[in-house]
NURO-617998 format. One record per residue (C-alpha): x, z, y. Coordinates in nm, 4 decimals, decimal comma, padded with zeros to 6 digits, always signed. Layout:
BEGIN
[node [X Z Y]],
...
END
This chain:
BEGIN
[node [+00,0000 +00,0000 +00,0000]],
[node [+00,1030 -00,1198 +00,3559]],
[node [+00,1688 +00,2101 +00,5826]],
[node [-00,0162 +00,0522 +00,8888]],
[node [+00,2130 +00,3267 +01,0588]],
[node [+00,5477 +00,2945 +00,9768]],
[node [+00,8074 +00,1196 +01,2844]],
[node [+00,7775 -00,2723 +01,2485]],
[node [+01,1127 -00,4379 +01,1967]],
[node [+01,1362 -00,6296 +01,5438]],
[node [+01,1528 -01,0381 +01,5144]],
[node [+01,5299 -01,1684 +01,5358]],
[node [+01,5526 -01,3481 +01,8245]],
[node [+01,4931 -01,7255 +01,8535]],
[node [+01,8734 -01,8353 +01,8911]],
[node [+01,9542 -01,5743 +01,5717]],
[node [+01,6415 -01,7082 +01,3753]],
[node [+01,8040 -02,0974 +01,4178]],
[node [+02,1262 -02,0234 +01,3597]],
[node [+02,2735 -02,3172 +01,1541]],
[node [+02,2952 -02,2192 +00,7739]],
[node [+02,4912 -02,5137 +00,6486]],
[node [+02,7676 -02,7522 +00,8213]],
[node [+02,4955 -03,0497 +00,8578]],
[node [+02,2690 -02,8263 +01,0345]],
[node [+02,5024 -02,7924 +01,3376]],
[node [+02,4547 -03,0311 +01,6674]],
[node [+02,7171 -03,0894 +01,8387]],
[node [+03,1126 -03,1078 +01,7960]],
[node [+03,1294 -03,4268 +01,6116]],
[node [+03,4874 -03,4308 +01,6790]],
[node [+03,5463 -03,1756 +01,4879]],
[node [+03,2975 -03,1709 +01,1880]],
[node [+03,1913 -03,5540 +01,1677]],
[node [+03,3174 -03,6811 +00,8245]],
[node [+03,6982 -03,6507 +00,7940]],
[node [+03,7381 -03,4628 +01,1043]],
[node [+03,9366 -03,1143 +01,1143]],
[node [+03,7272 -02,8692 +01,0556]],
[node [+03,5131 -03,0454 +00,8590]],
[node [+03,7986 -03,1346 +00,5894]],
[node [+03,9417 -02,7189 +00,6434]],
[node [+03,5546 -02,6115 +00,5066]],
[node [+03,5926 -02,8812 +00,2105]],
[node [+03,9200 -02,7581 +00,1544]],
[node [+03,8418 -02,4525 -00,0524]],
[node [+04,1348 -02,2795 +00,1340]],
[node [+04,0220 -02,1171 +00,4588]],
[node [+04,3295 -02,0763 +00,7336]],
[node [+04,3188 -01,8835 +01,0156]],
[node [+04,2190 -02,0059 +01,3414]],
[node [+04,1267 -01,9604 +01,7049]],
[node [+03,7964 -02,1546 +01,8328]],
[node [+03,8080 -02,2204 +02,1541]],
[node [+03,5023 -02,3551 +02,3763]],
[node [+03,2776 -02,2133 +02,6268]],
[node [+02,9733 -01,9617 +02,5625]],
[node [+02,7210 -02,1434 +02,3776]],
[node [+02,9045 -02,3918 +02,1218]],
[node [+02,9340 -02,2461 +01,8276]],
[node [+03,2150 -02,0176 +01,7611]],
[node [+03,0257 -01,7449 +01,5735]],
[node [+02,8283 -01,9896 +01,3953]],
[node [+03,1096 -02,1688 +01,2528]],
[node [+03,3064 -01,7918 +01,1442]],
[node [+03,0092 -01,7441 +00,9859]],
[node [+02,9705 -02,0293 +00,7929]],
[node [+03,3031 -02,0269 +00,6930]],
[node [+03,2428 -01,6649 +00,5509]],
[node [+02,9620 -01,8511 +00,3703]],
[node [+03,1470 -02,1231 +00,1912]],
[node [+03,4048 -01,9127 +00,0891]],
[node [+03,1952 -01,6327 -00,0241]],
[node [+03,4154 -01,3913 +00,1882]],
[node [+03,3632 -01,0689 +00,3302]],
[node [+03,2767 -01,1038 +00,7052]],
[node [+03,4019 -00,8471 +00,9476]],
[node [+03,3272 -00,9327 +01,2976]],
[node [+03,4687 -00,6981 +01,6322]],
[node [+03,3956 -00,7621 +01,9854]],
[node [+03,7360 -00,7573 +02,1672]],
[node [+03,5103 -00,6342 +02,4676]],
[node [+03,4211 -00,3350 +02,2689]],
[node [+03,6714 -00,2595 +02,0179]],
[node [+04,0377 -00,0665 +02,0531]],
[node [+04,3045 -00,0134 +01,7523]],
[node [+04,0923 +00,2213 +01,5818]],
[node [+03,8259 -00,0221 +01,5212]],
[node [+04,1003 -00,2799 +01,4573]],
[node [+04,2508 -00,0361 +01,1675]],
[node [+03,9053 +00,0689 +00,9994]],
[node [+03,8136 -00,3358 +00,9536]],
[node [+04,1694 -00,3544 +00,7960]],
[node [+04,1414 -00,0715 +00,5705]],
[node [+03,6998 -00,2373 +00,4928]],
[node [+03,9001 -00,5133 +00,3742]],
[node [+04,1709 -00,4012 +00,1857]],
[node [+03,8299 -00,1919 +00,0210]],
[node [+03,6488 -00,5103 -00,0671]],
[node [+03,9463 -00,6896 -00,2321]],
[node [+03,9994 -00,3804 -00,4265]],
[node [+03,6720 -00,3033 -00,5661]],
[node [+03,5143 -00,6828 -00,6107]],
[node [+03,8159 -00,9083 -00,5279]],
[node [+03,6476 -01,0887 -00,2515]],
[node [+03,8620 -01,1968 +00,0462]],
[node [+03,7864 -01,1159 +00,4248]],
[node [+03,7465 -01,3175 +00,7155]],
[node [+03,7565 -01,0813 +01,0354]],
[node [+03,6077 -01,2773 +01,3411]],
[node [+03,7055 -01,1344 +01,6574]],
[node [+03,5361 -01,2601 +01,9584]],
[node [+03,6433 -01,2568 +02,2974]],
[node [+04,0133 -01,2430 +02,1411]],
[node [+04,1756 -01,3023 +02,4607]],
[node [+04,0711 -00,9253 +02,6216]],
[node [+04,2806 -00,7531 +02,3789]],
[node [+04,6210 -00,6913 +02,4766]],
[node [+04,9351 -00,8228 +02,3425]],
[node [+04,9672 -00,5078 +02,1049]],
[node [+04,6145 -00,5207 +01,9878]],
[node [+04,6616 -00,8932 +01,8514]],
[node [+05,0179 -00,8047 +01,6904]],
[node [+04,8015 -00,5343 +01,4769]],
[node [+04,6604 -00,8067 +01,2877]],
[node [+05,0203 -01,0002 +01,2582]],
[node [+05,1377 -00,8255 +00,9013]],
[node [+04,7918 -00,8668 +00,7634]],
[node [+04,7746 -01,2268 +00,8699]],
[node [+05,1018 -01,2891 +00,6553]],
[node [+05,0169 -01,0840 +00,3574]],
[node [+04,7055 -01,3140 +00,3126]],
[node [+04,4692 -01,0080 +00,3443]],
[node [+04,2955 -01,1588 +00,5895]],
[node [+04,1764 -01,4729 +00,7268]],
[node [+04,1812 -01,3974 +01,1203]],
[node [+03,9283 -01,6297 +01,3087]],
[node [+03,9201 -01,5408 +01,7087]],
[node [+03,7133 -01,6986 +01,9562]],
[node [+03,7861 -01,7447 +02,3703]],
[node [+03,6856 -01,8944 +02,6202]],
[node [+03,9531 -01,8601 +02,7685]],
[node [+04,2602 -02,1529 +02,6919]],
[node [+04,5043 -01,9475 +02,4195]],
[node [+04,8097 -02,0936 +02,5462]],
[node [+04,8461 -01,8475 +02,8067]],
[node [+04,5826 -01,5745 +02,6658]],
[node [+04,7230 -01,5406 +02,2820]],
[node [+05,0343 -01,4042 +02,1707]],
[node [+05,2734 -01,6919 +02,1128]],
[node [+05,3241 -01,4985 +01,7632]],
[node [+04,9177 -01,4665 +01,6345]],
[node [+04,9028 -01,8623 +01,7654]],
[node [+05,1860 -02,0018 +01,5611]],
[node [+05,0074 -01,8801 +01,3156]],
[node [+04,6412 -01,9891 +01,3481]],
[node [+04,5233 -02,3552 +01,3489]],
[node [+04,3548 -02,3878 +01,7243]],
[node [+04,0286 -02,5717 +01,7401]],
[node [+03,8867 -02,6794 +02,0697]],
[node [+03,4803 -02,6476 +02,0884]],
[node [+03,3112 -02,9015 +02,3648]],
[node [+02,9886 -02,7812 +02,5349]],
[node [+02,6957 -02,9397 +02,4319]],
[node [+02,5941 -03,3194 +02,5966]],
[node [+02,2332 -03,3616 +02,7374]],
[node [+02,1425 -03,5333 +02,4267]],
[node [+02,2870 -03,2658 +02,1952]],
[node [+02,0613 -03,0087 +02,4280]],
[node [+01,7832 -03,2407 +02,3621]],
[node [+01,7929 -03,2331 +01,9848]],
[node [+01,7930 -02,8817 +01,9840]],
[node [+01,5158 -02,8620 +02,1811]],
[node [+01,3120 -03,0294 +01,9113]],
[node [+01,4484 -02,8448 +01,6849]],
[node [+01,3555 -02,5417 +01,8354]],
[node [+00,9994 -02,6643 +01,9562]],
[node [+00,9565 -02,7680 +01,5630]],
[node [+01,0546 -02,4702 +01,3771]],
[node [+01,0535 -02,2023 +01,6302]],
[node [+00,7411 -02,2751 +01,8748]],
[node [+00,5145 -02,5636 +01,7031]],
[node [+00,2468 -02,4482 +01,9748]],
[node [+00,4156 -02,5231 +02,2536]],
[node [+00,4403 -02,8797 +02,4052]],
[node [+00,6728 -02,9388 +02,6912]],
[node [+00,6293 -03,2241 +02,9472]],
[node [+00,9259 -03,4666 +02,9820]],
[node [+01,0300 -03,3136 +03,3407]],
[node [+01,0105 -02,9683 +03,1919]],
[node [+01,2362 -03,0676 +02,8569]],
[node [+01,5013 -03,1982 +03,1516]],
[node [+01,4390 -02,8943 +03,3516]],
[node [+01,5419 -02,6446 +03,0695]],
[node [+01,8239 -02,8736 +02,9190]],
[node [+01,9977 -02,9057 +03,3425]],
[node [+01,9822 -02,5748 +03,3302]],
[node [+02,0959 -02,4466 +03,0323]],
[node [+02,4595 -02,6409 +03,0919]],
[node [+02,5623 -02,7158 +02,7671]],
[node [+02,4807 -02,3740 +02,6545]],
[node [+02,3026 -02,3845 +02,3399]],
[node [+02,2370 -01,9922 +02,3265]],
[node [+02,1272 -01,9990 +02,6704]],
[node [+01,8893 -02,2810 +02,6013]],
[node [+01,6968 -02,1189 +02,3323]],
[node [+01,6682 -01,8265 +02,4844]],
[node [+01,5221 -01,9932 +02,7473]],
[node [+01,2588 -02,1135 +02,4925]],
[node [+01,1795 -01,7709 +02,3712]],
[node [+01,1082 -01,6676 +02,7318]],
[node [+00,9124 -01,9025 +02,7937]],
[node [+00,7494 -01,8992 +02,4557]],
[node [+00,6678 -01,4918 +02,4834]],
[node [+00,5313 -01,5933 +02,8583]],
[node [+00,3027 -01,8785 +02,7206]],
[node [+00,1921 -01,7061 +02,4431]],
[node [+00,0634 -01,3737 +02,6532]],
[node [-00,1452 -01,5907 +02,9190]],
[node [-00,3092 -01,8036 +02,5957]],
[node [-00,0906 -02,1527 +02,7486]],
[node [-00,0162 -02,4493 +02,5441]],
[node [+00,0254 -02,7203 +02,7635]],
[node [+00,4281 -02,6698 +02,9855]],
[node [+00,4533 -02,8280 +03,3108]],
[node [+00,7866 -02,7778 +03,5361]],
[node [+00,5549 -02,5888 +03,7718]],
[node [+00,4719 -02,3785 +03,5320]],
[node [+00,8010 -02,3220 +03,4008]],
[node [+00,9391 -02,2721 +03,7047]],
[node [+00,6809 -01,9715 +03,7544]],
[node [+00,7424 -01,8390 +03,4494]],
[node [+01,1042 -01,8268 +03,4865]],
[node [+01,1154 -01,7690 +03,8495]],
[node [+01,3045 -01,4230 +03,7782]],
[node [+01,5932 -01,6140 +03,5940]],
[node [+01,5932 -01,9275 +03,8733]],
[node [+01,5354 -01,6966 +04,1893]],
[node [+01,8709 -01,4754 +04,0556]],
[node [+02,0145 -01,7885 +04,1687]],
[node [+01,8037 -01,8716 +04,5038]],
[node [+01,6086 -01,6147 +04,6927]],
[node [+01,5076 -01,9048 +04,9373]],
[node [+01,2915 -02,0651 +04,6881]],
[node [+01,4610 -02,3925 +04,6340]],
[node [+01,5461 -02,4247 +04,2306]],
[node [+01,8712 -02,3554 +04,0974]],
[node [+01,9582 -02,7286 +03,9744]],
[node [+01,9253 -02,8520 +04,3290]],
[node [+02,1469 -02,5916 +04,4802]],
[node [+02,4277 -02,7327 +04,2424]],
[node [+02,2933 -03,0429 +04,3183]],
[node [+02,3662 -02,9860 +04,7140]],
[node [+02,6871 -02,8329 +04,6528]],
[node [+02,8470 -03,1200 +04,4669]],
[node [+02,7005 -03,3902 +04,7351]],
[node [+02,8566 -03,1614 +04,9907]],
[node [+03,2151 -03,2125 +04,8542]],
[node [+03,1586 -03,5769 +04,7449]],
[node [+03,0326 -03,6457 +05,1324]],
[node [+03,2927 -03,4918 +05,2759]],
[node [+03,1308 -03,1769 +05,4271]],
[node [+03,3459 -02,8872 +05,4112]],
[node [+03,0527 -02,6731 +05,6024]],
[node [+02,7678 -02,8059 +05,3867]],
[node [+03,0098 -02,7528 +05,0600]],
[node [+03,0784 -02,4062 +05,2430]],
[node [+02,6945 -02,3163 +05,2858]],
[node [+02,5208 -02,4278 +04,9322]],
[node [+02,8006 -02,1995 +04,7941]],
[node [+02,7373 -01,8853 +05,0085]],
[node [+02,3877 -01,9617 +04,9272]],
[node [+02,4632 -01,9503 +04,5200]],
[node [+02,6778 -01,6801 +04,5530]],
[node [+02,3940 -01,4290 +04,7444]],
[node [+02,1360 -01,5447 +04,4803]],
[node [+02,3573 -01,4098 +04,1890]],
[node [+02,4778 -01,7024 +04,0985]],
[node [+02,7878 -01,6430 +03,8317]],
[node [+03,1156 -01,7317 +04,0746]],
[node [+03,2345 -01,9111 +03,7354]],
[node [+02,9752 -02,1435 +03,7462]],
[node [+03,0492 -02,2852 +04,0616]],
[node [+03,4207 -02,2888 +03,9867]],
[node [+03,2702 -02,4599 +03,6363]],
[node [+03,1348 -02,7548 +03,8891]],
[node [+03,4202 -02,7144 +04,1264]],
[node [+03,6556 -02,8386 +03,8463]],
[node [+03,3661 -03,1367 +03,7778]],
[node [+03,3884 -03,2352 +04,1311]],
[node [+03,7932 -03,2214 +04,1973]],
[node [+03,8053 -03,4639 +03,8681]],
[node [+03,5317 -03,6945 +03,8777]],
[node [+03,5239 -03,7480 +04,2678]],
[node [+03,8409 -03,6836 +04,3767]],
[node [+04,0774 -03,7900 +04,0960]],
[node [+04,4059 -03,9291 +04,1479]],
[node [+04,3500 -03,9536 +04,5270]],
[node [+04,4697 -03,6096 +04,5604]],
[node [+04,5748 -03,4469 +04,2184]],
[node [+04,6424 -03,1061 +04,3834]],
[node [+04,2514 -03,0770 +04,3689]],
[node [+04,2151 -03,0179 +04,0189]],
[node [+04,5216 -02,7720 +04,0318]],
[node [+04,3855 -02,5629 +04,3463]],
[node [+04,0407 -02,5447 +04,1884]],
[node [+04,2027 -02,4205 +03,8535]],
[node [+04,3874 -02,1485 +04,0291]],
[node [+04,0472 -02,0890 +04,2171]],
[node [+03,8984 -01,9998 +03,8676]],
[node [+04,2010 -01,7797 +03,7809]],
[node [+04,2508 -01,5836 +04,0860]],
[node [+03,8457 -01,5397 +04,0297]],
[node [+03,8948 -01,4341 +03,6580]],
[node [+04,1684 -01,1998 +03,7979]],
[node [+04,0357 -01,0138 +04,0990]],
[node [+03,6657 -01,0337 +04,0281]],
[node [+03,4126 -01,0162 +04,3087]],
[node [+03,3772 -00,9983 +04,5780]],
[node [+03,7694 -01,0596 +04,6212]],
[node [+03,7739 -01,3773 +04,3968]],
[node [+03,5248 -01,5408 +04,5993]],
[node [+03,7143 -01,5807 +04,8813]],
[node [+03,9906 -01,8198 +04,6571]],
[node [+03,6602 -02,0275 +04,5510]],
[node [+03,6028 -02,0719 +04,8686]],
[node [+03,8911 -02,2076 +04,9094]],
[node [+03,8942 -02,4836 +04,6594]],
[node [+03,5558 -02,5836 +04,7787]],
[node [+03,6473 -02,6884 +05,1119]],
[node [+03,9996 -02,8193 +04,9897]],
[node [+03,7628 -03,0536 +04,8151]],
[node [+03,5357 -03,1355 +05,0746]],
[node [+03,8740 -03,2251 +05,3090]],
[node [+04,0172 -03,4450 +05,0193]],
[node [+04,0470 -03,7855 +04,9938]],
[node [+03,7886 -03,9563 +04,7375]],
[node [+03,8105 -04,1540 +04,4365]],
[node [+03,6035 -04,1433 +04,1086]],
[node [+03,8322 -04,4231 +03,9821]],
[node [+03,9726 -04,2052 +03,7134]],
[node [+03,5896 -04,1183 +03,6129]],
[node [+03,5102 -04,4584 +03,6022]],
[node [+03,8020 -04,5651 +03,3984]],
[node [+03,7304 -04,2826 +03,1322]],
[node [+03,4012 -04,4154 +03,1231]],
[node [+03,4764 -04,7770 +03,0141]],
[node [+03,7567 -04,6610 +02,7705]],
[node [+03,5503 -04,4448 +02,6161]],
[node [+03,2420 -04,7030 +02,6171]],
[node [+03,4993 -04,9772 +02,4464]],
[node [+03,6434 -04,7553 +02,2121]],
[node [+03,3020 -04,6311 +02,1056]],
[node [+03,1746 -04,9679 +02,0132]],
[node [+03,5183 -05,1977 +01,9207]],
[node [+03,6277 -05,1828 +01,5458]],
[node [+03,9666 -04,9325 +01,5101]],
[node [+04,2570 -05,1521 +01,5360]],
[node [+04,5673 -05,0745 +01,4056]],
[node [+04,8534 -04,9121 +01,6106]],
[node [+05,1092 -05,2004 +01,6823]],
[node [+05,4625 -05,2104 +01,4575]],
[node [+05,6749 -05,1974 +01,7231]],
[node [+05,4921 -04,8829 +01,8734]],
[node [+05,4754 -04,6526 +01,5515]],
[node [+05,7457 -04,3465 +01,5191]],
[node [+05,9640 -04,4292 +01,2243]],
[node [+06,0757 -04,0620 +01,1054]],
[node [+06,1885 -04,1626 +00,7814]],
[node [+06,4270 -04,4155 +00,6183]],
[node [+06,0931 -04,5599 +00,4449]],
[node [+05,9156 -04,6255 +00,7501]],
[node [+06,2367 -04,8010 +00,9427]],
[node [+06,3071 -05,0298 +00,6469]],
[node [+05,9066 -05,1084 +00,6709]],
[node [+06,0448 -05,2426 +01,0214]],
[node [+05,8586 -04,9466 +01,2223]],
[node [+05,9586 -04,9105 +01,5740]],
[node [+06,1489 -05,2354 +01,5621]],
[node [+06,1772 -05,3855 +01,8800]],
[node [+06,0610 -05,1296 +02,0644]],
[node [+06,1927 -05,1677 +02,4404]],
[node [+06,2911 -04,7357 +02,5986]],
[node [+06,1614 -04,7857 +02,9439]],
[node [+06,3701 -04,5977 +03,0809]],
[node [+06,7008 -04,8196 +02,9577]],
[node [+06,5078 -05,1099 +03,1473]],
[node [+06,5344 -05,1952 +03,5189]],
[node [+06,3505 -05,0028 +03,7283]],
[node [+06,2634 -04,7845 +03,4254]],
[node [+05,9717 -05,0414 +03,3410]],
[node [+05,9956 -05,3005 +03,0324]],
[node [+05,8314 -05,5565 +03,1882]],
[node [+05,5653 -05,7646 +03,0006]],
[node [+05,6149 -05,5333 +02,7181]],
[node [+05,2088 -05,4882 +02,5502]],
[node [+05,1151 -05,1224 +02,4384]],
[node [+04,8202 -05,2591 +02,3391]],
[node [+04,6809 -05,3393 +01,9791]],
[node [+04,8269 -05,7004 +01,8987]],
[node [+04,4337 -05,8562 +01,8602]],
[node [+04,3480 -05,6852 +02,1771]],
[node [+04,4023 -05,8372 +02,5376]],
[node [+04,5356 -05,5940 +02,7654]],
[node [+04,2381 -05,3989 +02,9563]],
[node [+04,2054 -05,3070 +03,3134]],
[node [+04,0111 -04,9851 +03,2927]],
[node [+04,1653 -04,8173 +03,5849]],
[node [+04,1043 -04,9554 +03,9500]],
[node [+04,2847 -04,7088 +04,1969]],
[node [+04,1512 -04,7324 +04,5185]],
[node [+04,2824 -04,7512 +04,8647]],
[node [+04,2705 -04,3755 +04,9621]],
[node [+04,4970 -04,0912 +04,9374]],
[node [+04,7841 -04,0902 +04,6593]],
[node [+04,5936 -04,3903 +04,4824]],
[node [+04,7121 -04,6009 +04,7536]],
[node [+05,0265 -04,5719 +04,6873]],
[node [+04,9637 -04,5598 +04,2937]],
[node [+04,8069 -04,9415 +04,3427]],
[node [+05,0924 -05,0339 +04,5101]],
[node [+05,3570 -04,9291 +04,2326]],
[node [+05,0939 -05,0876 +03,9747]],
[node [+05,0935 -05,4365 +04,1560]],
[node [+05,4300 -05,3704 +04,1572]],
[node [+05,4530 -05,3592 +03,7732]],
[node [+05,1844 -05,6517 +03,7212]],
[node [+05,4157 -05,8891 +03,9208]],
[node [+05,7228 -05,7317 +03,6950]],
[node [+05,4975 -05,8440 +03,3910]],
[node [+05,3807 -06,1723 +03,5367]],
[node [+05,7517 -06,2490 +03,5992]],
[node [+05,8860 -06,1958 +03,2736]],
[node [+05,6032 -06,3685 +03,1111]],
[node [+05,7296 -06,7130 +03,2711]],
[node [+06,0535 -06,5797 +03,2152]],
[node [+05,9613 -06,5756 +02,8302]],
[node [+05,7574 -06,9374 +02,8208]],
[node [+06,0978 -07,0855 +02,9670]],
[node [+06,2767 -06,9585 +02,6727]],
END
């Protein structure tokens, strides 16, 4: 008999009750988990290595430890580096050491956050790393070339997690909207509305969903509109503007600001962020967006200013940090503009994605072994910098079935004038020895 009394066990949340329970069930990180990628080939390995995942909140570190504990049929110890000290360090140690005694299963400890312990805190898992006791998985956001001991990295295998695309977001939207909340159906301008603003944040999105979802399902609603989404979340989206105006189009104004050249404007949408609550990191997030994708090679120091920005942020906190964001924002907004480089990324990538894989050409391949120079690799190859000028001219780094490709068109302003000067240069170098070669 049911006791009608006793304490109901409280629903998992949405983002725990999707969690991904097999490899195929994950969306996103293709690079790493499409069919012969890295991680995909460690899991069908049948040997797991250690390893630190690195990618922003939202794409799947604890997911993937978890699976990984799955597939191996491992014990799974996980520690928050926020929380935990030695102590808690030492008592998973002596857990696993336990479990390999009495049942013989190995232990994967997951340690998120890895990069807020200290340097002795990560050399306490060193010795248990080599004996094989372990299998140490950490996960940062932060990049572990400067945040993990040089020792723990060498090492662990480092994996580097992407944040979700639109499309990505998108699919797990349905996903969600199938499993999770089949009575809820979304408009098209509310799907884009929660996807902008969950940033590539898959966590984020779904909780999103479940807030709305608990909202809807209290007032009897069915039907989801963007005006009523906005209402229903105005708590979350008014954190970020007590004026009214939505959260998307704050960033929105921001980012036009540097692109226009408006070092006040740029100045004002991020004062105005940064008194609704916005998180300084975001903006220094879309800071680092705008120095590469609108600024570019025009002025180089951007992206490096607007880095620092993020660091000095991460460093001194608020409201100190803010000042060096700041900063970078109006450096921006003074710099000279190019989206050249974003436009050349664009069509290599577009090319790539859609031309068959062509082989690397002979005379370009490393030939580390007597087998591969008597197979005639590297032969030919022309060191630039024996050449005149440091340039082999009309040398092709190009496949050999491929005509050479001009993805990158550097503009007239800022450094890029100068860098379209030295690549005329060149192309004249090229065109030279070309006729220089049909003489022959």
């Amino acid at each position: 008999m049911t006791d009608l009394f006793a304490p109901q066990k409280p629903a998992a949340p949405l983002a725990e009750r999707l969690r991904p329970q097999s490899l195929d069930e994950i969306i996103g990180q293709a690079h790493l988990l499409g069919a012969g990628k890295p991680l995909r080939l460690a899991f069908e390995s049948g040997k797991p290595h250690s390893m630190i995942l690195w990618g922003p909140p939202g794409s799947g570190k604890t997911t993937l430890a978890r699976l990984m504990a799955r597939v191996f049929e491992a014990e799974f110890i996980a520690l928050s580096a926020v929380l935990s000290g030695v102590k808690d360090i030492r008592d998973a140690i002596e857990r696993a050491q336990r479990v390999l005694q009495q049942s013989g299963r190995h232990t994967i400890l997951f340690v998120d956050e890895v990069h807020r312990f200290n340097k002795a805190q990560q050399d306490a898992f060193l010795p248990y790393v080599e004996q094989g006791l372990i299998t140490f998985i950490g996960a940062t956001t932060e990049n572990p070339s400067f945040e993990v001991n040089r020792a723990l990295l060498s090492r662990s295998q480092v994996y580097a997690l992407s944040p979700l695309s639109e499309e990505e977001l998108k699919l797990l939207f349905e996903r969600a909207c199938q499993s999770g909340l089949p009575k809820l159906h979304f408009s098209e301008e509310a799907r884009n509305l929660l996807t902008t603003f969950a940033d590539g944040d898959a966590r984020r999105l779904l909780n999103l969903l479940e807030q709305a979802n608990i909202a809807a399902e209290t007032e009897g609603v069915r039907e989801i509109d963007v005006d009523y989404l906005r209402n229903i979340l105005s708590r979350s989206m008014c954190q970020f503007d007590k004026g009214g105006d939505e959260f998307y189009d704050q960033i929105s104004a921001l980012h036009k600001s540097i692109r226009g050249s408006s070092p006040d404007a740029a100045l004002y949408w991020m004062c105005r962020m940064l008194d609704g609550g916005t998180d300084p990191l975001y903006i220094g997030r879309r800071l680092i967006r705008a120095a590469t994708e609108d600024i570019g090679l025009a002025d180089p120091r951007a992206l490096t200013i607007t880095l620092d920005a993020c660091h000095a942020y991460e460093r001194l906190g608020s409201p100190e940090g803010e000042l060096a964001l700041a900063q970078a924002a109006l450096y921006l907004a003074c710099a000279p503009k190019s989206n050249a480089a974003y436009l050349a990324y664009k069509k290599a990538r577009a090319l790539v994605e859609h031309d068959q894989s062509r082989r690397v050409p002979i005379h370009l391949r490393n030939a580390p072994t007597k087998l591969m120079k008597d197979m005639d690799f590297g032969k030919n190859y022309r060191y630039a910098h024996d050449e005149p000028e440091a340039y082999a001219a009309g040398e092709n780094y190009f496949p050999d079935d491929m005509p050479p490709t001009d993805f990158y068109q550097p503009t007239a302003y800022g450094l890029e004038a100068k860098i379209a000067e030295k690549l005329t240069h060149l192309r004249q170098l090229d065109a030279q020895a070309k006729k220089h070669n049909q003489k022959k």
